[in-house]
C-alpha positions as CSV (number, residue, x, y, z in Angstrom):
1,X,13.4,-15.3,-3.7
2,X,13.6,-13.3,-6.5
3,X,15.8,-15.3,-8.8
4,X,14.2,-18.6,-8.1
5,X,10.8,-16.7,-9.5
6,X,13.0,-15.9,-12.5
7,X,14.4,-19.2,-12.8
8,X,11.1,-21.0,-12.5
9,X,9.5,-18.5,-14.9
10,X,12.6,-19.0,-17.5
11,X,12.2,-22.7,-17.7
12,X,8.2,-22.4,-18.3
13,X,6.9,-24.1,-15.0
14,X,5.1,-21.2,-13.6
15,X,3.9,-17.5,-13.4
16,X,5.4,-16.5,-9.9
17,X,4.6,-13.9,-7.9
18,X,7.3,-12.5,-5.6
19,X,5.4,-10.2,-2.5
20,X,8.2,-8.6,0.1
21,X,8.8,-4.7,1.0
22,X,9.9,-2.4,-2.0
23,X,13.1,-1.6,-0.4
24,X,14.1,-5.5,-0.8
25,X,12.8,-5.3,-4.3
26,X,15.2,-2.5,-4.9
27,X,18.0,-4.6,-3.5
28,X,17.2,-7.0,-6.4
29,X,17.4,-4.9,-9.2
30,X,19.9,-6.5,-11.5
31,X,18.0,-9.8,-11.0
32,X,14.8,-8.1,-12.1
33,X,16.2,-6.1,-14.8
34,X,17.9,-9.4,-16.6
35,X,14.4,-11.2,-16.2
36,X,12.6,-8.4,-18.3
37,X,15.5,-8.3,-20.8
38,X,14.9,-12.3,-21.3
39,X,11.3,-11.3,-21.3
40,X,10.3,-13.4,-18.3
41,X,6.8,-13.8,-16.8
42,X,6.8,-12.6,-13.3
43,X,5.0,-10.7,-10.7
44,X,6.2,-8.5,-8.3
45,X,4.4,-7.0,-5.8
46,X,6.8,-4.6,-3.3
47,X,4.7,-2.8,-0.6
48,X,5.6,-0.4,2.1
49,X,7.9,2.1,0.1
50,X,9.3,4.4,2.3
51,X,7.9,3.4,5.1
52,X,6.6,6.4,7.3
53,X,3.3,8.1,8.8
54,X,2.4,11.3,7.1
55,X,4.6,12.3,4.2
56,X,6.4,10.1,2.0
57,X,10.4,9.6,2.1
58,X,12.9,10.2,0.0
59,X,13.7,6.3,0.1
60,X,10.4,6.1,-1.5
61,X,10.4,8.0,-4.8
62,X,13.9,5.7,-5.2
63,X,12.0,3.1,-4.7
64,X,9.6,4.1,-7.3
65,X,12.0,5.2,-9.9
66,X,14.4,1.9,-9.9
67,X,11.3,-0.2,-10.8
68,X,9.4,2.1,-13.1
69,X,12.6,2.7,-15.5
70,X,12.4,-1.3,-16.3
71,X,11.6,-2.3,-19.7
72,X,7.7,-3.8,-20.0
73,X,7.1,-3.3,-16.6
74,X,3.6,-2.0,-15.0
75,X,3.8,0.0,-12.1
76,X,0.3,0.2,-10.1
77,X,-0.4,2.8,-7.1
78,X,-2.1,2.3,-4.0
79,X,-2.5,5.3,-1.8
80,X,-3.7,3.6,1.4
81,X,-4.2,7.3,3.2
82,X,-6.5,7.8,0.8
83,X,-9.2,5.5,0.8
């Protein structure tokens, strides 16, 4: 899924958005990371990191810190629990 978003978005057709669960978003890292480095248009939305009730996991903060250290890349928080 991910690299036909960064195929579609490398040859101009469209602005994708790729939606799935943070740890699978994770699993795709060296896809992501060589769209940003060829500067590619592409949303990703990865929800459920660390999945638990209560306290996060450490699975979690990984998840967090494999996206975040991408170059151009905007990482937006939703605390659920907190609403």
């Amino acid at each position: 899924m991910v690299g036909v978003a960064i195929g579609s978005a490398c040859r101009n057709r469209t602005v994708p958005f790729v939606n799935t669960f943070a740890a699978f978003l994770t699993r795709a890292f060296d896809h992501i990371r060589m769209g940003a480095v060829s500067q590619t248009n592409v949303n990703f939305v990865g929800s459920h990191a660390g999945i638990s009730i209560g306290k996060y996991l450490k699975k979690c903060l990984y998840n967090h810190s494999v996206i975040v250290n991408i170059h151009n890349n905007v990482v937006i928080h939703l605390d659920v629990s907190r609403l």
